[in-house]
ZABATOR-17815 format. One line per 5 residues: for each residue x, y, z of N, C-alpha, C. Coordinates in nm, 4 decimals, decimal comma, padded with zeros to 6 digits, always signed. Example, Ala and Ser with C-alpha at 12.3 -4.5 7.8 and 13.67 -1.06 7.14 Angstrom:
REM residues 2
+01,3190:-00,5690:+00,7800:+01,2300:-00,4500:+00,7800:+01,3200:-00,3300:+00,7800 | +01,2850:-00,2250:+00,7080:+01,3670:-00,1060:+00,7140:+01,2900:+00,0030:+00,7870
This chain:
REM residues 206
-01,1529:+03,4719:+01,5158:-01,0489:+03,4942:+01,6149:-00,9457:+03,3816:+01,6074 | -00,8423:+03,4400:+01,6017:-00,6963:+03,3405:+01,5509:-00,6756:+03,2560:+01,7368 | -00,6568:+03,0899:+01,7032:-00,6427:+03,0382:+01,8322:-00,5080:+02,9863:+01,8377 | -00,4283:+03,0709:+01,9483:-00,3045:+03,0544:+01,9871:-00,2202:+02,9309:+02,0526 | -00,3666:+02,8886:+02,0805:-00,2985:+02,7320:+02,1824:-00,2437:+02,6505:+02,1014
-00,1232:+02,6234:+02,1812:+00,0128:+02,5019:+02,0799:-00,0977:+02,3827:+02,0760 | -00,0098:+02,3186:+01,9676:-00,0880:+02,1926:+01,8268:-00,0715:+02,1187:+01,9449 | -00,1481:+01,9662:+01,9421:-00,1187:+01,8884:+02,0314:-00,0926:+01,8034:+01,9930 | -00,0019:+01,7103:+02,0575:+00,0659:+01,6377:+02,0476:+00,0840:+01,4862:+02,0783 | +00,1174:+01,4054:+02,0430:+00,0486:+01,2771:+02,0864:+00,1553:+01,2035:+02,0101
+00,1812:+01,0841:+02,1206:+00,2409:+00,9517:+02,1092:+00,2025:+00,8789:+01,9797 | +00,2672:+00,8610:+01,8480:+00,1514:+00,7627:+01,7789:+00,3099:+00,6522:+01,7719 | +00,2502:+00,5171:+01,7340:+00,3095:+00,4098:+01,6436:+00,2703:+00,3682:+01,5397 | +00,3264:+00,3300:+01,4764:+00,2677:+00,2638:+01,3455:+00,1613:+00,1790:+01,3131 | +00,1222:+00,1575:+01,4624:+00,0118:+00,0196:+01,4211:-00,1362:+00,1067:+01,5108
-00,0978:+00,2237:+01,5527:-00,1932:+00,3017:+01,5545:-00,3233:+00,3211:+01,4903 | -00,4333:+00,3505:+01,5211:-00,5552:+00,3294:+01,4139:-00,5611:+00,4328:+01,3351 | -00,4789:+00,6074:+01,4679:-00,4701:+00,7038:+01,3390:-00,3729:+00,6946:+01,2566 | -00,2547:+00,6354:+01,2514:-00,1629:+00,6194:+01,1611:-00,2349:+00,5704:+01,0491 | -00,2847:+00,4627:+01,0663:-00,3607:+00,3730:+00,9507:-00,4248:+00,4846:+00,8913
-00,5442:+00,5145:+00,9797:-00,5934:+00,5887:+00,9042:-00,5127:+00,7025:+00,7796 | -00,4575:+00,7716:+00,8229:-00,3494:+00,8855:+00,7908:-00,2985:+00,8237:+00,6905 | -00,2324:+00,6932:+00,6752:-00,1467:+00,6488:+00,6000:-00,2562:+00,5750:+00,4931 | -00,3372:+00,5539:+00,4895:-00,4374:+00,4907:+00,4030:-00,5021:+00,6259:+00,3026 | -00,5270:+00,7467:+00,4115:-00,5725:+00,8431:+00,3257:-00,4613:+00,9299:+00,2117
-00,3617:+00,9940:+00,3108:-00,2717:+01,0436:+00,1731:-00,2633:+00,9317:+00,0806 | -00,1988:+00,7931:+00,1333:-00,1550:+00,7250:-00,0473:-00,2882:+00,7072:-00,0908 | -00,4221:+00,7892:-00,0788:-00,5326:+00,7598:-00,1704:-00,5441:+00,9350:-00,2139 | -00,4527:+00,9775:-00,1456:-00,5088:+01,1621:-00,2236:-00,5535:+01,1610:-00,3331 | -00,6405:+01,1921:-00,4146:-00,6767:+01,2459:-00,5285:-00,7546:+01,1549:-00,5803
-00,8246:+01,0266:-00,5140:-00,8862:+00,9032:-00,6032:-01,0063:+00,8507:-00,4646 | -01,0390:+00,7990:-00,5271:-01,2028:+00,7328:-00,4607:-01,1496:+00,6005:-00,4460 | -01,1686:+00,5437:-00,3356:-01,1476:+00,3808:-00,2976:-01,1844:+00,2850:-00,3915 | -01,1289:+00,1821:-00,4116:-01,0796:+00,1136:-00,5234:-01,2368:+00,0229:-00,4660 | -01,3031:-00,0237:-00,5928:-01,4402:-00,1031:-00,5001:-01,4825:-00,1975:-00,5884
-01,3176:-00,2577:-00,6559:-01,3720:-00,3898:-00,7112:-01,2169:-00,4896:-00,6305 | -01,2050:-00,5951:-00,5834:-01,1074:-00,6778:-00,5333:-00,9562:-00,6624:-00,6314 | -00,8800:-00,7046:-00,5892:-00,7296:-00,6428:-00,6708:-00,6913:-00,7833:-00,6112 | -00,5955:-00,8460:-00,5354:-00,5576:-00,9790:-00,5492:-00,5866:-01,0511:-00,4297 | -00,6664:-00,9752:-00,3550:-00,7057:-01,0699:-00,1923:-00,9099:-01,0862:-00,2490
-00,9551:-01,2010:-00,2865:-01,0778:-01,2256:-00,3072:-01,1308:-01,3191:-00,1835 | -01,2676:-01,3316:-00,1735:-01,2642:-01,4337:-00,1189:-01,3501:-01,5373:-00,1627 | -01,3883:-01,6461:-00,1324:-01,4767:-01,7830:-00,1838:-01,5565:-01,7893:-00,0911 | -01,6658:-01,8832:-00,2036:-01,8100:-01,9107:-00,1346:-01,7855:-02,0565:-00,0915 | -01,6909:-02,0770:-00,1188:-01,6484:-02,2178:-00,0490:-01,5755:-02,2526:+00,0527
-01,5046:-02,1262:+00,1153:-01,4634:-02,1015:+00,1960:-01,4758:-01,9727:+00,3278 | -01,4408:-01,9582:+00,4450:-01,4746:-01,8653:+00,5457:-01,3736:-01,7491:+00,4920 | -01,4320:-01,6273:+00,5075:-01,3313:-01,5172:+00,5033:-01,1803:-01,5378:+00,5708 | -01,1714:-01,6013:+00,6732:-01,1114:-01,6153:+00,8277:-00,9762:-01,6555:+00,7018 | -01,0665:-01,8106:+00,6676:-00,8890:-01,8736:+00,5725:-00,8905:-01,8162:+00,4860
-00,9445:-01,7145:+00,4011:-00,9088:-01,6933:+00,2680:-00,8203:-01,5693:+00,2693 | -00,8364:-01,4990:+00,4026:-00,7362:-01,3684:+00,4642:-00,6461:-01,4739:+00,4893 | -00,6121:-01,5419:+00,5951:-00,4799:-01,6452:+00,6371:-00,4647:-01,7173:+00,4767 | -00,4900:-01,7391:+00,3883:-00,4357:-01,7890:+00,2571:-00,3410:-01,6341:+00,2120 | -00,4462:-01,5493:+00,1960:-00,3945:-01,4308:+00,0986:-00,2592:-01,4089:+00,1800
-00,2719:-01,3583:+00,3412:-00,1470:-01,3521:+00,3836:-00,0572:-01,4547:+00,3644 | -00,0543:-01,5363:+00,4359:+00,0728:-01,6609:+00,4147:+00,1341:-01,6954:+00,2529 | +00,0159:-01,6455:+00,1548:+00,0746:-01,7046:+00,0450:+00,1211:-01,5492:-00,0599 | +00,0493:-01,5453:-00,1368:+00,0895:-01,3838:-00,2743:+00,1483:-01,2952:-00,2033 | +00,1026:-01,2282:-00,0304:+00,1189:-01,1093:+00,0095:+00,2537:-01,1422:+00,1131
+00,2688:-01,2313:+00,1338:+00,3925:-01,2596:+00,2184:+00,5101:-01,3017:+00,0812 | +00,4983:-01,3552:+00,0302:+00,5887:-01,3927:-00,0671:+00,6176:-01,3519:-00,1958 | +00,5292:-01,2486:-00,2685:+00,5693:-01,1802:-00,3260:+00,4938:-00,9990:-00,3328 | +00,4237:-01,0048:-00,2967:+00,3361:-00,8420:-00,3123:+00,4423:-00,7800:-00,1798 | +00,4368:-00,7984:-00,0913:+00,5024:-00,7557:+00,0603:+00,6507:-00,7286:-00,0206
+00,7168:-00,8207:-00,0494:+00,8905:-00,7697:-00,0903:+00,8546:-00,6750:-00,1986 | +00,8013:-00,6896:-00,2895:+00,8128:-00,6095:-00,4157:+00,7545:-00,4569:-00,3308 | +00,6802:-00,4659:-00,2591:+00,6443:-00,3510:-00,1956:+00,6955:-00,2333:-00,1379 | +00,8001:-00,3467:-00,0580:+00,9281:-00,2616:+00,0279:+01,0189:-00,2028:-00,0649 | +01,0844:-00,2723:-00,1721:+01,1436:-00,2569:-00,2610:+01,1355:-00,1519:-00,3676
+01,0263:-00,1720:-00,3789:+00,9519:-00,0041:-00,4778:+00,9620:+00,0777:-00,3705 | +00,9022:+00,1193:-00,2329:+00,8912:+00,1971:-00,1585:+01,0734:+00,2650:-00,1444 | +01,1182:+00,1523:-00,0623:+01,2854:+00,2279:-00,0757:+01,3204:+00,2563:-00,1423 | +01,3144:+00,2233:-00,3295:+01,3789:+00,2966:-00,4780:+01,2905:+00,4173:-00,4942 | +01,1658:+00,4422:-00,4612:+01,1393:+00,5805:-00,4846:+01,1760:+00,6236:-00,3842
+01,1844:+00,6225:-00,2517:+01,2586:+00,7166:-00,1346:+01,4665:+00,7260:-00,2247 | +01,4612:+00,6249:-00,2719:+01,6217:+00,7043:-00,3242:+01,6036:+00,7179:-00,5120 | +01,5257:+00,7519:-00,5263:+01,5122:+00,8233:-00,6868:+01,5774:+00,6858:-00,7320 | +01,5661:+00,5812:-00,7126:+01,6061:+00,4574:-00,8308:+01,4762:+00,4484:-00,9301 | +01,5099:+00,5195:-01,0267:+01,3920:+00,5333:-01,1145:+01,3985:+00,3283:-01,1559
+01,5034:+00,3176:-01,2225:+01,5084:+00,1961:-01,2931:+01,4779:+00,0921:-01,2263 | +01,5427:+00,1163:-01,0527:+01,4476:-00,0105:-00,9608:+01,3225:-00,0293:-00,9458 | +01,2617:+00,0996:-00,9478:+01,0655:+00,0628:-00,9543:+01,0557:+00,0270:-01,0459 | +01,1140:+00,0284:-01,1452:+01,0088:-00,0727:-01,2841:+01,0928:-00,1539:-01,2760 | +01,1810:-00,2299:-01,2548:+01,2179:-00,3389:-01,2165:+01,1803:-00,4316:-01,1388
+01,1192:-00,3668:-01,0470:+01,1063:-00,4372:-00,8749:+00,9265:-00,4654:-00,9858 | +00,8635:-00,3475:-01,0385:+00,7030:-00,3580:-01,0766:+00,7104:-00,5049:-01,1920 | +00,7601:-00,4745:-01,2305:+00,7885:-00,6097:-01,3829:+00,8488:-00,7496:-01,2785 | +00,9240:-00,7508:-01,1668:+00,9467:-00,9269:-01,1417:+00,7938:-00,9244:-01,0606 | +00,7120:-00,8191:-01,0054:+00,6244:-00,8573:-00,8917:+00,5518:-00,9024:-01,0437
+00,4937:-00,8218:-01,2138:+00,4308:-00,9160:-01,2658:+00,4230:-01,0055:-01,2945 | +00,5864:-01,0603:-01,3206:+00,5642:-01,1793:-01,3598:+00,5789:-01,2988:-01,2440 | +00,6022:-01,2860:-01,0938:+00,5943:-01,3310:-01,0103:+00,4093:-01,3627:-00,9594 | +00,3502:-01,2477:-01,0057:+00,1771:-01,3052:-00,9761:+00,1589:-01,3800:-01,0637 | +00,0613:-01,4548:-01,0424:-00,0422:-01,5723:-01,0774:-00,1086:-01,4709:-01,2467
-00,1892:-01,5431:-01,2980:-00,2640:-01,4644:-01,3999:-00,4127:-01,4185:-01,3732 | -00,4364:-01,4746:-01,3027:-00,5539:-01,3929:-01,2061:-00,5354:-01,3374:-01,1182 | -00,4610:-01,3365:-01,0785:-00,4020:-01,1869:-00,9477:-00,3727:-01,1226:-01,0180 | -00,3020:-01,1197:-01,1135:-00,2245:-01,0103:-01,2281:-00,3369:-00,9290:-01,3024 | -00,4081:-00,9857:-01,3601:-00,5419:-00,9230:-01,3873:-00,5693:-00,8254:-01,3197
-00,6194:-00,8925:-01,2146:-00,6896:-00,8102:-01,1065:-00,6266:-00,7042:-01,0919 | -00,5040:-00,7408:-01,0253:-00,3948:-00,6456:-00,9883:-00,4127:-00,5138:-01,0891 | -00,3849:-00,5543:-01,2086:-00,3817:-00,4099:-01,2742:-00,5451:-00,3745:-01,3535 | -00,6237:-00,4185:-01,2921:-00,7824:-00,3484:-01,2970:-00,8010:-00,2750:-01,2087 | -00,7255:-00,3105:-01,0871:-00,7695:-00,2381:-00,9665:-00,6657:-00,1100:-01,0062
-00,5031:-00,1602:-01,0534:-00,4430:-00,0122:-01,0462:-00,5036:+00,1474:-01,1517 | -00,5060:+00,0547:-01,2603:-00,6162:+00,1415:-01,3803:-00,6816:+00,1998:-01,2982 | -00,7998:+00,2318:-01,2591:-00,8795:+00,2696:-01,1768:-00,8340:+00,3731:-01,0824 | -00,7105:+00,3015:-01,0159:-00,6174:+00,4012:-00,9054:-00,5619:+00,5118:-00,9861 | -00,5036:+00,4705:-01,0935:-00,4635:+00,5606:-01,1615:-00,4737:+00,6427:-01,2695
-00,5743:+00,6168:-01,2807:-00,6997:+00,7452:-01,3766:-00,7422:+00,8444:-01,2584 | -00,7751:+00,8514:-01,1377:-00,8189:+00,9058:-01,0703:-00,7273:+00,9990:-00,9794 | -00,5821:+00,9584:-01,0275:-00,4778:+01,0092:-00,9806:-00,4727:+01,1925:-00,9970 | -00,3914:+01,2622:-00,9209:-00,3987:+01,3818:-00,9745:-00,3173:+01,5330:-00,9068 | -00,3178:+01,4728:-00,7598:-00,2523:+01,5265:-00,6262:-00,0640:+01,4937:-00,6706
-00,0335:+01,4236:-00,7105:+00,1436:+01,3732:-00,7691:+00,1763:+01,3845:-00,9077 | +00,0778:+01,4149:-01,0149:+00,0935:+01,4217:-01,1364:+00,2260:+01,5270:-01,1937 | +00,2722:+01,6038:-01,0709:+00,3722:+01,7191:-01,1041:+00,4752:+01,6823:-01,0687 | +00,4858:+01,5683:-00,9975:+00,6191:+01,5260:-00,8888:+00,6645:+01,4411:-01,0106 | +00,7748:+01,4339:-00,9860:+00,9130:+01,3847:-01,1662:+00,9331:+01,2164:-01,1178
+00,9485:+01,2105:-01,0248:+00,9319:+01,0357:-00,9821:+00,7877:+01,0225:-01,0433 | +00,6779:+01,0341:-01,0634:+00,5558:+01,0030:-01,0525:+00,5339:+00,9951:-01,2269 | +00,5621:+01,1320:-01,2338:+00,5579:+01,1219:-01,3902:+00,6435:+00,9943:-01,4935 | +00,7484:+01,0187:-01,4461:+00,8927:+00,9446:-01,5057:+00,8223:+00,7979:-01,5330 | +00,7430:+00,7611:-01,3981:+00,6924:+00,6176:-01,3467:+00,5689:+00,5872:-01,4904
+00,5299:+00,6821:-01,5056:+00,3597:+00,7050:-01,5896:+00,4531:+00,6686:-01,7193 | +00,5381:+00,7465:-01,7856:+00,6063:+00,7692:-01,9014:+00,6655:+00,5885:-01,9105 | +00,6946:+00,5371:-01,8033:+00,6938:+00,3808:-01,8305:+00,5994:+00,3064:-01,8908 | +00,4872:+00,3096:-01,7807:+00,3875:+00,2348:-01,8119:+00,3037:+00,2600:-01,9527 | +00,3462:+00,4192:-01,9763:+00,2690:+00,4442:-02,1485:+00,3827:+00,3580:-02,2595
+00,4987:+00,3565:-02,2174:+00,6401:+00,3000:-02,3150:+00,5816:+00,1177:-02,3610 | +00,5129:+00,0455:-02,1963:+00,5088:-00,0685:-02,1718:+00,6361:-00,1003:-02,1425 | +00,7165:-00,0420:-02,0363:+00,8479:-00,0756:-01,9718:+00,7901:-00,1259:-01,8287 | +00,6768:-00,0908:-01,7577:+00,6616:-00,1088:-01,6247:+00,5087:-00,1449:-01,6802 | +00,4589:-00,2371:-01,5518:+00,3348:-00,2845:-01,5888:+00,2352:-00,1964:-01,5179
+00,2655:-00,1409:-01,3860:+00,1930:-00,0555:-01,3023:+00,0806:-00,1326:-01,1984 | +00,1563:-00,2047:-01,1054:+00,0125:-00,3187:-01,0345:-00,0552:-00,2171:-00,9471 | -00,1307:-00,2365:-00,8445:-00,1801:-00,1811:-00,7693:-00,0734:-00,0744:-00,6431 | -00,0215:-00,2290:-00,6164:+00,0630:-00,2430:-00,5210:+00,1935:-00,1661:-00,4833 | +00,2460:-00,1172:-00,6702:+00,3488:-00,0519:-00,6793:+00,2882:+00,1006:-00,6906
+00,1566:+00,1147:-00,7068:+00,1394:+00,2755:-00,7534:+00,0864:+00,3092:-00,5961 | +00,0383:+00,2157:-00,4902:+00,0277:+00,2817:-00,3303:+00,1623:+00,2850:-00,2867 | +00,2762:+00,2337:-00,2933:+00,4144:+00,1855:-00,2781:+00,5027:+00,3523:-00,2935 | +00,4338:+00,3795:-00,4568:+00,5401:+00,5211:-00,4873:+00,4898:+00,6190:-00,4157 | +00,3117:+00,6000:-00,4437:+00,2241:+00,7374:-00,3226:+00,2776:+00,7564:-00,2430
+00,2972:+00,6499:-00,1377:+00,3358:+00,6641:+00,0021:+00,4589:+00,6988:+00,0431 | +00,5952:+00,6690:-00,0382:+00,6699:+00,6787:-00,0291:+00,7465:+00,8763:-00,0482 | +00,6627:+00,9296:-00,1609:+00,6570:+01,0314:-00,2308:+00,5708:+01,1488:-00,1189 | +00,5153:+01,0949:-00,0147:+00,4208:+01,1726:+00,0793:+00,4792:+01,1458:+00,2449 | +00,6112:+01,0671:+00,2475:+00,6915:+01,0579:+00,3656:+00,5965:+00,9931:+00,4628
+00,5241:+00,8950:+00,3687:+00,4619:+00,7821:+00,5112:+00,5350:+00,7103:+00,5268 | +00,5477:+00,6529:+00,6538:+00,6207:+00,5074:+00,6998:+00,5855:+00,3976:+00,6581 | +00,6962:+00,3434:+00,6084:+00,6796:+00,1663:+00,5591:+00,6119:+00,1161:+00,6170 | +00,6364:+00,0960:+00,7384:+00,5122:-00,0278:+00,7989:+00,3824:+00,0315:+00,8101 | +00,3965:+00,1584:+00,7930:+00,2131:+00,2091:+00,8230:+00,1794:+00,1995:+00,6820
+00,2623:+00,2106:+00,5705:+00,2047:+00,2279:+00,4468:+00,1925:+00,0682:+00,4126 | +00,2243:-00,0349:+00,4176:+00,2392:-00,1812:+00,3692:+00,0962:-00,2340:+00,5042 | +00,0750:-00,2148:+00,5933:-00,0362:-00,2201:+00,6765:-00,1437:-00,1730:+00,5881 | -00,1298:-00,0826:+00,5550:-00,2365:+00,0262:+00,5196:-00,2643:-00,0353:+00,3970 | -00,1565:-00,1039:+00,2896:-00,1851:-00,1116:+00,1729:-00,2758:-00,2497:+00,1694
-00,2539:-00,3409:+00,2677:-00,3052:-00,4940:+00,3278:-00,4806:-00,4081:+00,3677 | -00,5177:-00,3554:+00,4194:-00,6043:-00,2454:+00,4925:-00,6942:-00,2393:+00,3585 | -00,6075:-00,1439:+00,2025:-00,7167:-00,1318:+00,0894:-00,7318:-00,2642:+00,0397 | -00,6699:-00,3356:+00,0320:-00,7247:-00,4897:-00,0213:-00,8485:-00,5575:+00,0006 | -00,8073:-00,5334:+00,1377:-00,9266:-00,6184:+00,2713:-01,0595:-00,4999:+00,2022
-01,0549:-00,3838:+00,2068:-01,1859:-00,3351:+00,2208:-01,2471:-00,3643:+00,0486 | -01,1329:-00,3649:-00,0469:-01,1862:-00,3585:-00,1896:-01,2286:-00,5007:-00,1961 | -01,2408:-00,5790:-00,1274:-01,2869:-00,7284:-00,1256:-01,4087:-00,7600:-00,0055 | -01,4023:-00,6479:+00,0575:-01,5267:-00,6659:+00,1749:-01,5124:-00,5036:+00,2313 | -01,6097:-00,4506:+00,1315:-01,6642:-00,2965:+00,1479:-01,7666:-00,2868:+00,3196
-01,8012:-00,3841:+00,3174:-01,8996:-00,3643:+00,4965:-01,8115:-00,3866:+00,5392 | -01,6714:-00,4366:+00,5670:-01,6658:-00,5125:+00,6968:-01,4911:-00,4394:+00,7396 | -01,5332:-00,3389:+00,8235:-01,4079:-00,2593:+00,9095:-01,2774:-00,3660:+00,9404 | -01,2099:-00,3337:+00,8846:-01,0474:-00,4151:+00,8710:-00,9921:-00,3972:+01,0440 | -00,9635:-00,3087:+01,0822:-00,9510:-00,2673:+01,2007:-01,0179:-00,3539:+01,3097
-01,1576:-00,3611:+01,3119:-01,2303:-00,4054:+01,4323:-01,2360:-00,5161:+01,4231 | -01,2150:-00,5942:+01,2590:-01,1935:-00,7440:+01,2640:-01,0716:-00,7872:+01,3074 | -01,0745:-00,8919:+01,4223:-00,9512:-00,9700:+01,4594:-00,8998:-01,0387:+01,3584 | -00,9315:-01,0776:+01,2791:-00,8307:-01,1661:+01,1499:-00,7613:-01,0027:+01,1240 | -00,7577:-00,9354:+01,0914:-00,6815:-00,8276:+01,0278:-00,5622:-00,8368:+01,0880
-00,5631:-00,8818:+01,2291:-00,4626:-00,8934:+01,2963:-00,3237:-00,9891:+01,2497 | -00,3866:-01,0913:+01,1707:-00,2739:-01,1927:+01,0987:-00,1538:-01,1055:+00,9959 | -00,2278:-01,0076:+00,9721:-00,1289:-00,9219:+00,8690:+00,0141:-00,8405:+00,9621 | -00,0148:-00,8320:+01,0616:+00,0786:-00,7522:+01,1612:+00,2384:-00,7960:+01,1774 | +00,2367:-00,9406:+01,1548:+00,3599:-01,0082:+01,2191:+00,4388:-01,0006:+01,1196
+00,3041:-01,0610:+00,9977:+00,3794:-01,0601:+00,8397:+00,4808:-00,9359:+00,7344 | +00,3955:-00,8319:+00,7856:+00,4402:-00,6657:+00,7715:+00,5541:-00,6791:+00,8545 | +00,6020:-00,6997:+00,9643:+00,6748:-00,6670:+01,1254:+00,8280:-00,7477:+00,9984 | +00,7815:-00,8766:+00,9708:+00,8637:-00,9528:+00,9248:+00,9487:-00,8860:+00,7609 | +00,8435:-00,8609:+00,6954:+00,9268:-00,7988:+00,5794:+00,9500:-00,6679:+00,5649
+00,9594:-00,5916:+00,7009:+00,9566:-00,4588:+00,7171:+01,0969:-00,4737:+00,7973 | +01,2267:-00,4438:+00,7148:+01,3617:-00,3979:+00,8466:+01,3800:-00,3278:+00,9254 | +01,4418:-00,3428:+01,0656:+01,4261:-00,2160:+01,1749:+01,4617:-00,0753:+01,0894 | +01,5703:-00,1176:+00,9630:+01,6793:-00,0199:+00,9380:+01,6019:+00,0422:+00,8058 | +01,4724:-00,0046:+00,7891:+01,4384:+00,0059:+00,6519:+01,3893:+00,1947:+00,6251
+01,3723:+00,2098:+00,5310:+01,3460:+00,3748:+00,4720:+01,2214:+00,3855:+00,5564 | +01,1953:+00,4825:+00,6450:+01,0886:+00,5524:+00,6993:+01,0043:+00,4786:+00,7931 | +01,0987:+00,3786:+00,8178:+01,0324:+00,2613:+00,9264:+01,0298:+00,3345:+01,0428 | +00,9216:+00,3043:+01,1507:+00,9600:+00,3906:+01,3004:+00,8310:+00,2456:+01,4118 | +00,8854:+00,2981:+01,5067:+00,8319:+00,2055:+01,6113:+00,7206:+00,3268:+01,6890
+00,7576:+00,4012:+01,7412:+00,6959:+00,5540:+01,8051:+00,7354:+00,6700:+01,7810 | +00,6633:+00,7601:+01,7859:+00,7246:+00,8862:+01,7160:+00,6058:+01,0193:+01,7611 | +00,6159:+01,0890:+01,7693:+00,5817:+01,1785:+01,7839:+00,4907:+01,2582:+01,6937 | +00,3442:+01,2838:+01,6626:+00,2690:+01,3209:+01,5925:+00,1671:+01,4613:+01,6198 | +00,1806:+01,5885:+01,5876:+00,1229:+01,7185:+01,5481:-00,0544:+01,6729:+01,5157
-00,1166:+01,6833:+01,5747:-00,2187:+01,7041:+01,5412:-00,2840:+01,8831:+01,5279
């Protein structure tokens, strides 16, 4: 029996837990969670607590976060040549062990890919990385997902801080931990009011 009652409707923001959620799952359509670390690790010599306040304040605020936004807005305007532009300064802007990482973890992302393989931004992007014109980090292939599936910047750059945290600590819920919270201001900061698909509240169809 067909149920007539209107969809419901609900207040969300971006820093919402279902947004996260939502925005974590499409830019993973078609692939299994990444379950080896990509450039946020942590040490046995140190507390999780600083090695999240390191990762933020240092790689993810200063260079993964811009290169992020940057890929995200050139695939929202078909700048084919800016995503591998923006992907090639974020490589040579990482470290050589983040860089590693970085593209072990994307390999992985993107073998498993399969839901965008038809979309011409997506392809165009692939036809780089086979040329060796674009390097393909992690960072830039959740960047085009999200962008290509009309998630919001700040829920998708949250979200993308979100797969890090869990591919570096598979037990431990990003959400319910208060350090996760350090990532919020940092996102708030390299995220423009005016930026592509940015929103504060909005209105969500369930």
């Amino acid at each position: 029996m067909q149920d007539d009652s209107p969809p419901e409707l609900y207040i969300a923001s971006s820093l919402d837990t279902r947004e996260l959620d939502r925005a974590l799952h499409i830019s993973l359509l078609g692939t299994e969670k990444i379950e080896q670390p990509a450039t946020f690790l942590t040490s046995s010599e140190s507390t999780v607590e600083i090695d999240w306040e390191r990762w933020i304040e240092g790689p993810f605020q200063t260079v993964i976060a811009p290169a992020f936004v940057a890929i995200f807005e050139a695939t929202h305007a078909t700048h084919h040549a800016d995503i591998v532009r923006h992907d090639s300064r974020l490589n040579k802007a990482l470290d050589p062990e983040l860089q590693a990482r970085s593209l072990a973890a994307a390999r992985i992302f993107l073998e498993r890919k399969s839901d965008v393989r038809h979309m011409s931004q997506w392809v165009r992007f692939e036809e780089k990385l086979v040329s060796g014109e674009a390097s393909g980090h992690l960072s830039s292939l959740f960047a085009i997902q999200a962008a290509l599936f009309s998630v919001p910047l700040f829920s998708s750059l949250i979200s993308y801080a979100r797969l890090e945290w869990k591919a570096a600590l598979p037990d431990r819920d990003p959400i319910a931990d208060s350090v996760f919270e350090h990532v919020t201001p940092v996102v708030r900061a390299c995220v423009s009011p005016t930026a592509t698909g940015e929103d504060t509240e909005f209105l969500r169809v369930v």
